[in-house]
N, C-alpha and C positions, 0 to 999 in steps of 0.2 A: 207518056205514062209515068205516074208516079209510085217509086219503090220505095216502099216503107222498113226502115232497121231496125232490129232489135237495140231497144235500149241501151243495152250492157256491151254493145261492140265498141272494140278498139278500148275500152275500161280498164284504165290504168288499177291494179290491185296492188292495195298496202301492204307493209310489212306482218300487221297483225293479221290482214285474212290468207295470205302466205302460212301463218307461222300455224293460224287455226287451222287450216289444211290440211296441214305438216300432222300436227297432230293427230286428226281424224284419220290419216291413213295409217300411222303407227298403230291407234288405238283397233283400226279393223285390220290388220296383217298385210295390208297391198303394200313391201318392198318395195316394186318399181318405182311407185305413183312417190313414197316417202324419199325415195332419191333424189328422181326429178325436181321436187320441190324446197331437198335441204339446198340443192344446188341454187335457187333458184333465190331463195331467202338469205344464202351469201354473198350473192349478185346485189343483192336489197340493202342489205345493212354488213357492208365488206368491216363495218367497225364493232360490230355485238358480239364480246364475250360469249355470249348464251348462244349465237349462231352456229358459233364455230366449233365450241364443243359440243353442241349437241350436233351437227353433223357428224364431227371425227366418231362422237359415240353410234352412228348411224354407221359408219366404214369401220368401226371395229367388231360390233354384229354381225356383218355382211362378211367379213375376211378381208376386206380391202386393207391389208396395211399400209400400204404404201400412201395412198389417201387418208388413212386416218392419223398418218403419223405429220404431214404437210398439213392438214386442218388442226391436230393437236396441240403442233409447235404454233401455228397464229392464235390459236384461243390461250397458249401461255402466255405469249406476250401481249395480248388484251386485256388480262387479269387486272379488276379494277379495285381499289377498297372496299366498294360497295359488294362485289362479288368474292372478296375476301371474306366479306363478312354472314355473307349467307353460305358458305361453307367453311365456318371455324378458322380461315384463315392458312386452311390448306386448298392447293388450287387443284380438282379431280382431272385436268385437264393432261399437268404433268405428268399425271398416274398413266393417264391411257397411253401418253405418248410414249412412255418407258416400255409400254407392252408392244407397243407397234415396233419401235425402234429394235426390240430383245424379237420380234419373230424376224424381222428385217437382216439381224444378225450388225446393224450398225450401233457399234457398242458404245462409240462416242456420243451421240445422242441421248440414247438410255442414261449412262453416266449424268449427262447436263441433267435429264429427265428425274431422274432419282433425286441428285442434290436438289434441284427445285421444290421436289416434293417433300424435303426435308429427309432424307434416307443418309442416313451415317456411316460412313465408312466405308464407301463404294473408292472415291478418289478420280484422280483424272484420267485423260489416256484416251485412246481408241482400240486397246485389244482387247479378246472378252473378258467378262465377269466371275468372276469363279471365288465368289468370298464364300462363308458358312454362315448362314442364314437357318442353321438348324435344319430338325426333319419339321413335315409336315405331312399331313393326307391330303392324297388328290384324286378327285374323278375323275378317273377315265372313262371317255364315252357317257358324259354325262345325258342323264334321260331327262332332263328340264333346261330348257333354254334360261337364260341367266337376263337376256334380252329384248326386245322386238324384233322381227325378221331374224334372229340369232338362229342359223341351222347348227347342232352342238355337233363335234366330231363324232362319226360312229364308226369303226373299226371296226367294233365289234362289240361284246358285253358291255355293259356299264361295271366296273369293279373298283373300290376305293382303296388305293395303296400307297404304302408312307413313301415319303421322297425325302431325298438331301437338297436342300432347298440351297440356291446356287445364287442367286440375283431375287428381288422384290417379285419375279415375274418370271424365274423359269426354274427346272430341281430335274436332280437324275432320282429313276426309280430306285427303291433303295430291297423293294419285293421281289421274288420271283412271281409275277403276274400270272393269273389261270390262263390257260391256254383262248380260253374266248373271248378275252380281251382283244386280243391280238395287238399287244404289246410285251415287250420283254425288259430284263433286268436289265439299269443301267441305261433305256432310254431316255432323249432328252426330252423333257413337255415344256410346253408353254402355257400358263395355269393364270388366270385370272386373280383379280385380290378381293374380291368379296366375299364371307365366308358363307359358306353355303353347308349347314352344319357342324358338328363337332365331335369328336373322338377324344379318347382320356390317353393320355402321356402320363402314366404315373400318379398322381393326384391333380395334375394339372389338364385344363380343357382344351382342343387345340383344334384351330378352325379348319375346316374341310376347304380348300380352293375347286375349281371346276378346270377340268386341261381344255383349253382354248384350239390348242395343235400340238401334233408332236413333231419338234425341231431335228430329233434324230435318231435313227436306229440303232442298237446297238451293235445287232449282228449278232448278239450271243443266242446261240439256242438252250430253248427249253424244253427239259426233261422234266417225267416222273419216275419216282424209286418207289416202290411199295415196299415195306422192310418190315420181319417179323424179327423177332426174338433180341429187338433192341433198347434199353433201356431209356429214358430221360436223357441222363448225362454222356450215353453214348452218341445219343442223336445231339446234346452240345455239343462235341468233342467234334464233332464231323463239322456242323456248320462254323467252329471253329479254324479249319485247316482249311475248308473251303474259301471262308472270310481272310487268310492270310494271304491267299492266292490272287483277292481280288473274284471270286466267282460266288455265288448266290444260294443259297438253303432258303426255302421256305415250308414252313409247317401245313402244307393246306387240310391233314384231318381237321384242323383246328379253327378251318374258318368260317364265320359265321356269316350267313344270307340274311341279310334284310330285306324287309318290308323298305320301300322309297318313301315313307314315312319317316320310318327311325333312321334310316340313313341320311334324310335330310336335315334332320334334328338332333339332336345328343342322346344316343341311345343309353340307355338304363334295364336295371336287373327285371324291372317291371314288366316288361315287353321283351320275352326270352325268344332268341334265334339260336337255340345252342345246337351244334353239330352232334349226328349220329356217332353212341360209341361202337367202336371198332377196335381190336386187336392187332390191324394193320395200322400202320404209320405211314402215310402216302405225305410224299413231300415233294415239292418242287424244286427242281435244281436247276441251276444256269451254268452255263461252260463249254467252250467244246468237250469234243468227247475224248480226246487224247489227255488231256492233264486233267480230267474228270476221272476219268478209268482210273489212273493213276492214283490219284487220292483215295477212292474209293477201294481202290485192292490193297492199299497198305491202310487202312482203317478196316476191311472183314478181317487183314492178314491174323487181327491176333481176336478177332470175335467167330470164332467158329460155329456158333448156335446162330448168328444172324446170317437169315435170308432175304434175296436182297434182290426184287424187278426191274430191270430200269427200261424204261422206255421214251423214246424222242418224241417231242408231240408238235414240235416247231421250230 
């Protein structure tokens, strides 16, 4: 008896219908399927720039760092003129690899990572990175994948708060975060570098990053103060002494809800989110409670008309 086969068996497949695949599955959300087949397309062409970064950007979507920081570092060293020249001559490969390396905590890498990518004033070394890279905004628990198969961190809220920006790719909170974030003052995040919006510094515009993960907790808890009968410069004067101490003030009557609209974009007076007025002053503090008490009873000591709630919320 004779058994007839399908055409298409044992059919050796190219690079390009690998890579169109590739494609197709990013472009419809099947993860697995887009794995399987970055895998499969670096097995094909162990020598394409374009392979190897667009994998490692396939394991940094997914959270693989440790994968996307081994495929990062081979598509730096594949970096060709040609692919110099289709990205200005900066190579996006380094960039990833700096963020894999900085969640990895391997700070030598990051380092080589940064200089590659042209970043100044990092230096050499293997301990970590702690220069001043300025403040910036960062989403926490962003609610828009930045991605393909990108699941974003959810902790909890989405809330955008300034950071002391530490390294190209990681910043300590600089806010006392709302409690439904469920993050606190002074943790460490790991924030992506595309901007994904913008906030005003003053007269100047400043890009929104999105937090990737958070590297560390701080352990500080957060408080609310609700405080009546305190003026402006008395409520400086506190986030002042708190600020010497190394502990956190935050104004939250003060803050304004966006639309995922304007907060993706550079919000303006046009499109108003202004906060309810109130005669209370609800502000968010960070500290334990022992040298928190402490500050706090020698700042009522000489405001006797301020009443003062405080309550632990985390």
């Amino acid at each position: 008896m004779t058994v007839s086969k399908w055409p298409g068996f044992k059919r050796q497949r190219g690079p390009r219908e690998v890579w169109s695949e590739w494609t197709a599955a990013d472009e419809s959300g099947e993860a697995e399927r887009a794995a399987i087949l970055a895998a499969e397309m670096l097995q094909m062409a162990p020598g394409s720039f374009d392979a190897w970064f667009h994998a490692g950007l396939l394991s940094k979507a997914l959270g693989e760092w440790g994968q996307s920081m081994e495929r990062n570092a081979r598509a730096l060293e594949l970096f060709t003129p040609e692919a110099a020249e289709e990205f200005d001559g900066v190579n996006p490969a380094a960039w990833n690899l700096g963020i894999a390396a900085t969640a990895l905590g391997d700070w030598a890498t990051a380092r080589r990572a940064w200089e590659a990518y042209g970043v100044q004033g990092i230096g050499g070394g293997s301990g970590p990175i702690d220069s001043d890279f300025g403040v910036v905004p960062i989403r926490l628990n962003p609610d828009q994948p930045s991605l393909p198969h990108q699941v974003p961190p959810s902790a909890g809220a989405t809330e955008v708060v300034w950071c002391w920006r530490r390294s190209p790719a990681h910043a300590v909170i600089a806010n006392v975060p709302l409690p439904e974030s469920r993050h606190r003052f002074k943790d460490v995040v790991l924030h992506d570098g595309e901007p994904k919006g913008f906030r005003r510094l003053g007269a100047q515009a400043v890009p929104v990053f999105d937090q990737l993960q958070r590297l560390e907790d701080s352990g500080l808890p957060t408080w609310e103060a609700r405080i009546t009968g305190a003026a402006p410069d008395d409520i400086r004067e506190l986030s002042s002494h708190l600020e010497q101490r190394g502990l956190g003030l935050d104004d939250w009557s003060g803050i304004r809800v966006m639309c995922s609209q304007c907060s993706h974009g550079t919000p303006d007076h046009a499109h108003h989110h202004e906060p309810a007025p109130s005669d209370v002053a609800r502000l968010g503090l960070a500290g334990h409670e022992g040298e928190l008490n402490r500050i706090l009873e020698a700042w009522m000591g000489s405001r006797p008309a301020v009443d003062l709630d405080l309550t632990l919320l985390g």
